[in-house]
VOTIZA-426471 format. One record per residue (C-alpha): residue number from 1; x, y, z; residue in one letter. Coordinates in Angstrom, 3 decimals, padded with zeros to 6 digits. Example, Ala and Ser with C-alpha at 12.3 -4.5 7.8 and 13.67 -1.06 7.14 Angstrom:
1  012.300  -004.500  007.800  A .
2  013.670  -001.060  007.140  S .
***
This chain:
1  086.242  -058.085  -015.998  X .
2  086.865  -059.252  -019.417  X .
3  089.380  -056.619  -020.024  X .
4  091.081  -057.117  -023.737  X .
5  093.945  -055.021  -023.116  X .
6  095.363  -057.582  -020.700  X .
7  097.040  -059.922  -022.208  X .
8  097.022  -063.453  -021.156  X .
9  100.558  -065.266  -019.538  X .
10  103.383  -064.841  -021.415  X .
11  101.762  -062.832  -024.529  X .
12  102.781  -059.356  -023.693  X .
13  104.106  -057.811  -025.905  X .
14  106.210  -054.564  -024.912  X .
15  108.239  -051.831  -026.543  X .
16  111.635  -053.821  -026.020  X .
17  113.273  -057.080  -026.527  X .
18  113.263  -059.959  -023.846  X .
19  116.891  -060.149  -022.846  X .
20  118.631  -063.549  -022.223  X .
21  118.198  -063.497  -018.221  X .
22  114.912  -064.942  -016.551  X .
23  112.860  -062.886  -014.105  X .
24  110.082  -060.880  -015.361  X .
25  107.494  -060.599  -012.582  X .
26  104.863  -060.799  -015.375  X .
27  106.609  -064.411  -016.617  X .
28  109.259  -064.755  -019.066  X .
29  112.532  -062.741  -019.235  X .
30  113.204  -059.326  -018.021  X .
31  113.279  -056.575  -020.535  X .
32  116.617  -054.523  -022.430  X .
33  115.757  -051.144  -022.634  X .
34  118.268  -050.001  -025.018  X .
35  116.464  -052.232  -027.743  X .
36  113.334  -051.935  -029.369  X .
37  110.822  -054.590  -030.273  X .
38  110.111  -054.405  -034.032  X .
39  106.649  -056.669  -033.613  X .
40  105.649  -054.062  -031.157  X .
41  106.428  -051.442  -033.413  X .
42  104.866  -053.145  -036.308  X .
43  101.702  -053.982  -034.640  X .
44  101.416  -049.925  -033.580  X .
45  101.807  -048.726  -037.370  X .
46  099.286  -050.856  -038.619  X .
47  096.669  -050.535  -036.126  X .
48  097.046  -046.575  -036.815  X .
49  096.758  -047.132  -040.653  X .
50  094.055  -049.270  -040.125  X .
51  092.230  -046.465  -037.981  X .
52  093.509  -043.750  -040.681  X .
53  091.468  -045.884  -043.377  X .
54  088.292  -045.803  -041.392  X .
55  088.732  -042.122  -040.136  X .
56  089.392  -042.988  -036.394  X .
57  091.145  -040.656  -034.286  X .
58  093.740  -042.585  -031.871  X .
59  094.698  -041.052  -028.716  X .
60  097.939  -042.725  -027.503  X .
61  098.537  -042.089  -024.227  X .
62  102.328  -042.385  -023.932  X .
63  102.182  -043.029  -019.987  X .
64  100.233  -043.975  -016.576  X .
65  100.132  -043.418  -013.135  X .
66  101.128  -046.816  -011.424  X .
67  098.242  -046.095  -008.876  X .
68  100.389  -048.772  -006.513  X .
69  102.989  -051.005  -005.594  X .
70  101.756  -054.109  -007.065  X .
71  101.803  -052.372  -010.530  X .
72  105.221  -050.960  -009.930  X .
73  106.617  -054.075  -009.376  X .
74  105.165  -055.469  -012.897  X .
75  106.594  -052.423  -014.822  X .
76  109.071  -052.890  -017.122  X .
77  111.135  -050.013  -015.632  X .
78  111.031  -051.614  -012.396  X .
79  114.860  -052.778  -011.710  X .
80  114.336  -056.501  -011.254  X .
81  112.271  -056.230  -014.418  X .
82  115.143  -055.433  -016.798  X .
83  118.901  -055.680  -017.703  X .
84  119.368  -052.109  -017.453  X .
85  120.059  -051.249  -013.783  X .
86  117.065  -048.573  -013.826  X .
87  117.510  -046.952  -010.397  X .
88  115.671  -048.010  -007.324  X .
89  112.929  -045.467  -006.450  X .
90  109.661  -044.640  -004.714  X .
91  106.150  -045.803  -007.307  X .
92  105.294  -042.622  -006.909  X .
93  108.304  -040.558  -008.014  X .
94  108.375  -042.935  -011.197  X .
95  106.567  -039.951  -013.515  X .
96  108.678  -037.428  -012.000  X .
97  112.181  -036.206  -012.756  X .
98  113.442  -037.567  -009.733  X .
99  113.482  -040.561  -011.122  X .
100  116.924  -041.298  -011.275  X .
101  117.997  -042.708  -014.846  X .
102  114.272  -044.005  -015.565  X .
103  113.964  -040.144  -016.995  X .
104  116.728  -041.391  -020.018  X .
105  114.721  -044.451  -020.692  X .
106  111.144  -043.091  -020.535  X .
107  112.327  -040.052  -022.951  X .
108  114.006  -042.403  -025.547  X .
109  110.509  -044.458  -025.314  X .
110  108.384  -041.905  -025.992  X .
111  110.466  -040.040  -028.775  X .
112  110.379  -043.551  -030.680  X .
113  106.350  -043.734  -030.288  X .
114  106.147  -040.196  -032.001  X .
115  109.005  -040.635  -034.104  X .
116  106.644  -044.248  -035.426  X .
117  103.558  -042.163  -035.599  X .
118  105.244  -039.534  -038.265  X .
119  103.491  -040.777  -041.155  X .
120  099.830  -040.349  -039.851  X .
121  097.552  -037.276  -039.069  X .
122  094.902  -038.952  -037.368  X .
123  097.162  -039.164  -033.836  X .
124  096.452  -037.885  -030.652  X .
125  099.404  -037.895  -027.930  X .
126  098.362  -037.873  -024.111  X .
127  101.467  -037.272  -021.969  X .
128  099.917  -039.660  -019.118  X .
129  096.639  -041.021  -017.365  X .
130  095.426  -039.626  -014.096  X .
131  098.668  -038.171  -013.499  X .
132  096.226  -037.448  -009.824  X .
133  096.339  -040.683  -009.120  X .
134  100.033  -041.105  -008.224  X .
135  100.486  -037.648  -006.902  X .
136  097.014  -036.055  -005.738  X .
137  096.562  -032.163  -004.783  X .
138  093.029  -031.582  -003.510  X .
139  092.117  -028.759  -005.705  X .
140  088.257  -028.864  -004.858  X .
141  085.518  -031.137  -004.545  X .
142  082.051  -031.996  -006.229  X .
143  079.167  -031.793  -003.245  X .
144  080.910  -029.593  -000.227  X .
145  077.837  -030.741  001.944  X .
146  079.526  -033.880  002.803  X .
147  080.795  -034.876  005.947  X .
148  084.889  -035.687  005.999  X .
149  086.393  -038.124  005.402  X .
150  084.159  -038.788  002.289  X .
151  083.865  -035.196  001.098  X .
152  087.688  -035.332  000.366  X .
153  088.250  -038.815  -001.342  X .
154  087.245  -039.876  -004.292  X .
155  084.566  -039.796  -005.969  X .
156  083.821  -036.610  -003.811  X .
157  087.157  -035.300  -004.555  X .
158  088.553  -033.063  -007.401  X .
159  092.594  -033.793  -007.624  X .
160  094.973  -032.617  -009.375  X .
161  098.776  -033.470  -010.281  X .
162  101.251  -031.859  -007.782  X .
163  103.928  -030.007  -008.812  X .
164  106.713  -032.997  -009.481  X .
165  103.846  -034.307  -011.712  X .
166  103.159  -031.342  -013.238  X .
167  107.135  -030.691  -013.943  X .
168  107.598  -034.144  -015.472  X .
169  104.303  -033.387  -017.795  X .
170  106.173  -030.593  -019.308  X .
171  109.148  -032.500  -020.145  X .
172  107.466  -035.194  -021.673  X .
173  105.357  -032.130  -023.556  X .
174  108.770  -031.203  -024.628  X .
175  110.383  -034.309  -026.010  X .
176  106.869  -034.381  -028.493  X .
177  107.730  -031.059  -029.946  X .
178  111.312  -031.920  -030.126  X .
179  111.273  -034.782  -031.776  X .
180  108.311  -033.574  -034.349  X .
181  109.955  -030.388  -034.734  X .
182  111.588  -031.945  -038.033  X .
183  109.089  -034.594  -038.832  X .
184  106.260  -034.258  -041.272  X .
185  103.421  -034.321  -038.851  X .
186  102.674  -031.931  -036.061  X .
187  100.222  -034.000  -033.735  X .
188  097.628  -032.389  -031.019  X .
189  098.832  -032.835  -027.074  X .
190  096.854  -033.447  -024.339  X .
191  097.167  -033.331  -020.549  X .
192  094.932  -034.988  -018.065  X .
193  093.954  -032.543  -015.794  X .
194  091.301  -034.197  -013.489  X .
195  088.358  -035.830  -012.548  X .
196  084.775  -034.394  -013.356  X .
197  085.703  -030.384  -013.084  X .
198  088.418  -028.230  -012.286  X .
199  089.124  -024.218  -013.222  X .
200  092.980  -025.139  -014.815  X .
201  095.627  -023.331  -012.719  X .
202  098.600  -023.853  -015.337  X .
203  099.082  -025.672  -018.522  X .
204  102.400  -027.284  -020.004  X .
205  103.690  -025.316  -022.856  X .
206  102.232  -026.810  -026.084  X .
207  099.204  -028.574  -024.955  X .
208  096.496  -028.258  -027.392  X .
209  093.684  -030.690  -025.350  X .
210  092.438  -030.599  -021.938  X .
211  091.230  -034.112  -020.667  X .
212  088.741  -034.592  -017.710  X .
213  087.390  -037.627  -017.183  X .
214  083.744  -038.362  -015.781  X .
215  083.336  -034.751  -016.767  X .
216  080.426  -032.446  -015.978  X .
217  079.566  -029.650  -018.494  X .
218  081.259  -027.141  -015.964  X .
219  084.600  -028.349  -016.919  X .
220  083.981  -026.934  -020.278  X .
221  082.310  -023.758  -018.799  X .
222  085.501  -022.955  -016.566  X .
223  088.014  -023.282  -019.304  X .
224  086.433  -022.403  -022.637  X .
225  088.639  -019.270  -022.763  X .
226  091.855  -020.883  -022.961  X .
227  091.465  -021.259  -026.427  X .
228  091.972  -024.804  -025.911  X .
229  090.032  -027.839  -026.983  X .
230  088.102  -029.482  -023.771  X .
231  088.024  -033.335  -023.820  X .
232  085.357  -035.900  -021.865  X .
233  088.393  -038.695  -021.903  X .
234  086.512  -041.045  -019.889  X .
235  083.267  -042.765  -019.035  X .
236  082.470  -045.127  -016.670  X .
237  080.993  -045.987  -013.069  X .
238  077.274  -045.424  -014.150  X .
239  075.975  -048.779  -015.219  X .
240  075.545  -050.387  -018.462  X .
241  072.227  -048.607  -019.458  X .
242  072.602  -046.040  -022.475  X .
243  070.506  -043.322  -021.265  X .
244  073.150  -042.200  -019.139  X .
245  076.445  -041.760  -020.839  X .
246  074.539  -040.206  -023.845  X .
247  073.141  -038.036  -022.101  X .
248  076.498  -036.888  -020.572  X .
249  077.818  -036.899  -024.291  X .
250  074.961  -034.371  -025.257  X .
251  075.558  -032.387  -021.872  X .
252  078.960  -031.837  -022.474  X .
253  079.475  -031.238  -026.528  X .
254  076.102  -028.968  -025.676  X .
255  078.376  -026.790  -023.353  X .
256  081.487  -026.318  -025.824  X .
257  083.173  -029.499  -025.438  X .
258  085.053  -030.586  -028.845  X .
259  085.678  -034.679  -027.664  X .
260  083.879  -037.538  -025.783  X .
261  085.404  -040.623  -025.446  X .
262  083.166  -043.186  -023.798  X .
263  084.965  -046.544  -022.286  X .
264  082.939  -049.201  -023.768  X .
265  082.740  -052.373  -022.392  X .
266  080.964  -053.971  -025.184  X .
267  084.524  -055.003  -026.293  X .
268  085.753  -057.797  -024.886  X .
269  087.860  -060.986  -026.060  X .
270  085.487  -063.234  -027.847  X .
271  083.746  -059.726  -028.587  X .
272  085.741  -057.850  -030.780  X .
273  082.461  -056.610  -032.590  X .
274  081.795  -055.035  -029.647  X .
275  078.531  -056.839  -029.297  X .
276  079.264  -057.942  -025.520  X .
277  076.109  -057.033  -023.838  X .
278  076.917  -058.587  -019.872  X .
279  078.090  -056.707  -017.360  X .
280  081.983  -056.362  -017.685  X .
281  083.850  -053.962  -015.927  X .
282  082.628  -050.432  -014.129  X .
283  080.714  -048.956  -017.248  X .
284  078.723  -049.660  -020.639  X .
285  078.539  -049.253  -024.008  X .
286  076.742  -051.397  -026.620  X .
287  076.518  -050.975  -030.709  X .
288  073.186  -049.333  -029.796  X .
289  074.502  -046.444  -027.610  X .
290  077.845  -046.278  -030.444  X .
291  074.798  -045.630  -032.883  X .
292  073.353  -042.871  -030.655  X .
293  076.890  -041.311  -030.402  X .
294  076.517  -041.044  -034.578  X .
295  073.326  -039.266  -034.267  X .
296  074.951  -036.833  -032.037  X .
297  077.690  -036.171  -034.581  X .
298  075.296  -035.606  -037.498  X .
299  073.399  -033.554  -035.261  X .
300  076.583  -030.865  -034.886  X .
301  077.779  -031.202  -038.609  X .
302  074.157  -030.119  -039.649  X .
303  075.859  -026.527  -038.176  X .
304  078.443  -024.354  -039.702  X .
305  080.199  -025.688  -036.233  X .
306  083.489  -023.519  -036.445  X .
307  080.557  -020.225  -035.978  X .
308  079.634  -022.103  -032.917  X .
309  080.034  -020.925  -029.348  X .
310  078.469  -021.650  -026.114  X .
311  074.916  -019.513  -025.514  X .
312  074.085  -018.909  -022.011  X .
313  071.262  -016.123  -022.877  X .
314  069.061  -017.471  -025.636  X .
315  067.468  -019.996  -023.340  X .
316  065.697  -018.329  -020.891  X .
317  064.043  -020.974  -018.773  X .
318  063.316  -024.338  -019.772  X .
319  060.080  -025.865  -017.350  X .
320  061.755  -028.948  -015.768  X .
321  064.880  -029.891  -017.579  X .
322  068.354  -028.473  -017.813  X .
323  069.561  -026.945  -021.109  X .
324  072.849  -026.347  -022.662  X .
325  072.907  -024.282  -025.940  X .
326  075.337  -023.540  -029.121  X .
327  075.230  -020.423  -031.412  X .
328  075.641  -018.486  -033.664  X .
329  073.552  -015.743  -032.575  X .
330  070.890  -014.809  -035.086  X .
331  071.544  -017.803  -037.554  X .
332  071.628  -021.293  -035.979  X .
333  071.026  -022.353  -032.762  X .
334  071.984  -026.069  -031.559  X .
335  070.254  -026.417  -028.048  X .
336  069.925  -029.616  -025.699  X .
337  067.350  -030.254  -023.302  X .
338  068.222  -033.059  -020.391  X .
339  065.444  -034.393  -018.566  X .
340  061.593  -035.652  -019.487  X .
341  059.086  -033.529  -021.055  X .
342  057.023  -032.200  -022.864  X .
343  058.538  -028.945  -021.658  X .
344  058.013  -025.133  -022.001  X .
345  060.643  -023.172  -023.418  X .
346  060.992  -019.720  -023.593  X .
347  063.987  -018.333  -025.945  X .
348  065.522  -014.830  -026.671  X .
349  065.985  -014.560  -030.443  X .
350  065.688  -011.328  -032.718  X .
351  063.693  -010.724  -035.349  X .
352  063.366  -012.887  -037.954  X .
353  061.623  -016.147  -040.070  X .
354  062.944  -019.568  -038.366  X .
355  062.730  -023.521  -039.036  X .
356  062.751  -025.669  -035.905  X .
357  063.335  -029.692  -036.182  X .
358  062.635  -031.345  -032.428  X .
359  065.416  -034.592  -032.244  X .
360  064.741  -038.122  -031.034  X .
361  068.353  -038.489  -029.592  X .
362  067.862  -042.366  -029.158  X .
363  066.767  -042.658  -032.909  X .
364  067.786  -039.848  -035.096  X .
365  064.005  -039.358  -035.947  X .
366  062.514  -035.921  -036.266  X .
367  060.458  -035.918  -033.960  X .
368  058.393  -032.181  -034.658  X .
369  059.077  -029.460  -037.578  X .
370  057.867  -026.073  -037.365  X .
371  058.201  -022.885  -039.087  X .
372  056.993  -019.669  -037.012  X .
373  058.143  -015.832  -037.496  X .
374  059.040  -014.299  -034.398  X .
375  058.707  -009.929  -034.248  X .
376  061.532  -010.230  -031.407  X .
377  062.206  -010.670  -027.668  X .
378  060.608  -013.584  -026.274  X .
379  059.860  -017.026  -027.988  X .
380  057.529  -019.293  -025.721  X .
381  057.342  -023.148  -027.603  X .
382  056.143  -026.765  -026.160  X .
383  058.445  -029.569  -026.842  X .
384  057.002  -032.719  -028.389  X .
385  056.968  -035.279  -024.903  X .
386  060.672  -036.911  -024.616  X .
387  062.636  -039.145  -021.932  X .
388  066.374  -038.610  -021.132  X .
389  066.774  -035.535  -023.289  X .
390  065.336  -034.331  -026.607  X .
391  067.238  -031.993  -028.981  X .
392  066.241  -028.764  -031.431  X .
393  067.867  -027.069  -034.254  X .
394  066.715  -024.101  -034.699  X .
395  067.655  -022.083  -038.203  X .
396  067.026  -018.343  -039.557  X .
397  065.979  -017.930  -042.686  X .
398  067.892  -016.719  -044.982  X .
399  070.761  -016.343  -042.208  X .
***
């Protein structure tokens, strides 16, 4: 995999100085935790003033499960790795708080990467990746029909953090608001939850964002009423082609979801345009599908989105396809169909005089306009033909 977040020997660059004393396991000397690296530090405000200037979003996620012993033993905090005498432990207690006086040094870290963030808005802080990973629970899984073992491993599986995990979350959750409590900035939180779908059992205090990753719309549907923002973190594992993580992108921000993050491989060293079209790691991505991703967020600004909320009654039955709607009931309607048509649609709408536009979601184009006034109940109407998903806007006049 041409993976351009790992760095080639002897050019990573870390949070703190290189001490004196030889031994890194990654090459070069171990680490001192008690000092920062200012090129580190430097490098981290401009790339988020450089993403502030374009209107990116950045979602720093401040840690990661270690997912086993060979990456333990290349982490910083293990105690070979630095000056410090961090404490000997167990991987898998590392993102815990029985983790001896690692807990000192991982707070002071991430304090410093919100305390550097202060000055811009456009931050998102994850507390830590697949916390799962490290510390599974079975919660649930995808297809019960399975046969053990495979119905209870991954990607069958649905895990969540235990409770040490869970514990450690909060603290970190805590050391954000502290630390912000007297800066200028008050930045969004997010906790991974888990693969594809889980109903969430218990949040950390403070979290504004749920992540899933590979997410189905369902993880939307089971937590849209905790008032919380529901994130698609993470693609992958489906191929390069297009069709398929748009069409989860429609899917989801169809159901409620308010983020979808897509890992795109298109980036890669040599690449930096992202124009890397060869297979390269477990997923895809291409300026192509980053241009269908656009037409997906005109699509939703066309709507007075903050009205918005999930429909589950205004399409009745859709011949063929599956269909996940937005509304405001009675003025806009925001409704995707995934599958191949044309299709027959029949939709519940009052009274009234309504525009309809049919999307191309590959292109943008309209793809069919219609005006029709509707005496209430039932609205049958034939999609123009589509493949992989076609979407409609659907306005009352003078609503």
């Amino acid at each position: 995999m041409r993976n351009d977040l790992a760095p080639q020997p002897n050019r990573y660059i870390a949070p703190w100085v290189r001490s004196e004393t030889a031994g890194y396991a990654g090459g070069g000397n171990k680490f001192d935790l008690t000092k920062w690296n200012q090129e580190y530090f430097e490098r981290y405000r401009a790339f988020l003033a450089d993403a502030s200037k374009r209107g990116i979003a950045v979602e720093i996620t401040l840690f990661s499960s270690q997912y086993d012993e060979a990456m333990w033993r290349i982490s910083p905090f293990y105690p070979s790795n630095n000056v410090n005498s961090t404490t000997e432990i167990e991987w898998k207690k590392l993102n815990t708080l029985e983790n001896g006086n690692i807990l000192a040094f991982q707070e002071a870290y991430a304090r410093k990467l919100v305390s550097e963030a202060k000055d811009f808005d456009n931050v998102i802080f994850e507390i830590q990746n697949e916390p799962w990973s490290d510390r599974p629970t079975l919660t649930s899984v995808v297809n019960p029909y399975l046969r053990p073992p495979g119905r209870d491993t991954y990607p069958n599986s649905v895990d969540i953090a235990d409770d040490l995990a869970v514990a450690w979350q909060a603290r970190v959750a805590e050391w954000i608001a502290q630390e912000e409590s007297s800066l200028p900035n008050h930045h969004l939180i997010a906790q991974n939850y888990s693969n594809f779908l889980a109903s969430v059992r218990k949040l950390s205090s403070g979290i504004d964002i749920i992540n899933f990753h590979y997410a189905y719309p369902e993880a939307v549907t089971l937590n849209y009423g905790l008032g919380r923002a529901i994130a698609y973190d993470e693609t992958g594992f489906l191929g390069r082609e297009d069709d398929a993580y748009r069409r989860q992108a429609w899917n989801f921000m169809l159901s409620g979801g308010s983020i979808f993050d897509a890992l795109d491989y298109s980036f890669s060293p040599g690449h930096e345009d992202g124009a890397d079209l060869e297979t390269n790691g477990p997923g895809g991505g291409s300026p192509t599908f980053r241009h269908q991703l656009r037409i997906l967020s005109e699509f939703l600004k066309k709507f007075s989105i903050l009205d918005l909320r999930p429909d589950a009654t205004a399409v009745k039955h859709a011949s063929g396809v599956v269909a996940h709607a937005l509304s405001n009931p009675g003025h806009e309607y925001a409704i995707y169909l995934d599958g191949n048509g044309p299709t027959d649609l029949t939709l519940a709408l009052p009274a009234g005089d309504y525009k309809l536009d049919w999307l191309n979601t590959k292109t943008g184009a309209t793809d069919k306009s219609e005006n029709f006034h509707h005496t209430a109940g039932d609205k049958s109407l034939t999609s123009p033909a589509f493949e992989n998903g076609i979407a409609l806007r659907l306005t009352r006049n003078g609503k």
